[in-house]
N, C-alpha and C positions, 0 to 999 in steps of 0.2 A: 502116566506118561503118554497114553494112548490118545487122550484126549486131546494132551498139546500139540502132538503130531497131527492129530486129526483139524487140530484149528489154525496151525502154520498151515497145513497144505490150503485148506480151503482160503485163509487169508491169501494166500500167495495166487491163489487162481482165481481171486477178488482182484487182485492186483492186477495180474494178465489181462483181465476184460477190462480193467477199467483203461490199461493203455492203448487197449486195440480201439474201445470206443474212442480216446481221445485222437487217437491218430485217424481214426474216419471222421472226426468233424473236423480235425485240421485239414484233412484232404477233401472235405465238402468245403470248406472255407476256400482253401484257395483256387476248385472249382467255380466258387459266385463268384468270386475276387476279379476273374479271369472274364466270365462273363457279362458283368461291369464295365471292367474296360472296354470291351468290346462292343458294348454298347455307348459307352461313351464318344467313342471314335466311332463309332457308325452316326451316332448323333452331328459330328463334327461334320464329318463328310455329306449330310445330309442339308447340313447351316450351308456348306462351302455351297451345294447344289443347288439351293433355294437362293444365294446371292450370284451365282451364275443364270440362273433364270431370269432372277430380276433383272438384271444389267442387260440380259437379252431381250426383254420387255420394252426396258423402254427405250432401249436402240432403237428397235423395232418403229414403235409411238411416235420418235423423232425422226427418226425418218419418213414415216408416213404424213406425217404431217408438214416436214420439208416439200415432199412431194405434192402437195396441195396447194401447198404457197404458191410453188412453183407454177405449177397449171391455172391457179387462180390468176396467178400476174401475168400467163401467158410468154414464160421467161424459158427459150427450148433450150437454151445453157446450163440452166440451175438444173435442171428436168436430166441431164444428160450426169452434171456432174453427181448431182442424187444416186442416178443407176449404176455411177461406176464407183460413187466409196458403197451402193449397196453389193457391189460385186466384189469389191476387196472386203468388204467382211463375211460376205457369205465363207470368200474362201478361205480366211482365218478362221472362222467358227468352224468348218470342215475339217480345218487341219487338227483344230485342239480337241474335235470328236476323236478321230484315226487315231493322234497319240495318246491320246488317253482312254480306249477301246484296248482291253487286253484282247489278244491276239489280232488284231484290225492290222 
């Protein structure tokens, strides 16, 4: 009888580890799970920053290069209206830094 006693206990504290290990790679699992995502939405937010840059690029480009028209054709209207959509956008770009700056 001593034996069987002796090989229930130790099955049973087979058992015990086997559910402790399984619960720590459940809890390593939904560790990376979590990590993952996080990097997935960091990835996102990285696309969304790289197509705001762009678009600020070549705002930029076209503008620059409106402005040379401008001077080229010696045109002080076009030159004028150039500086003033470049001053409405600087100040749109300023405003979407400020709201979008936590604590800004």
């Amino acid at each position: 009888m001593s034996w069987w006693l002796n090989t229930t206990r130790s099955l049973t504290a087979l058992h015990e580890k086997i559910d402790l290990l399984l619960r720590r790679m459940d809890a390593q699992s939904n560790r990376e799970e979590k990590v993952l995502m996080t990097l997935a939405e960091l990835k996102v937010v990285v696309e969304a920053e790289r197509t705001v840059i762009d678009s600020a690029i070549v705002l930029l480009n076209g503008l620059a290069q409106q402005l040379k028209d401008a001077i080229a054709n010696g045109d002080p209207a076009a030159i004028q209206a150039i500086a003033d959509e470049l001053d409405a956008q600087s100040q749109a770009l300023a405003a979407a830094v400020v709201a979008n700056t936590p604590g800004a």
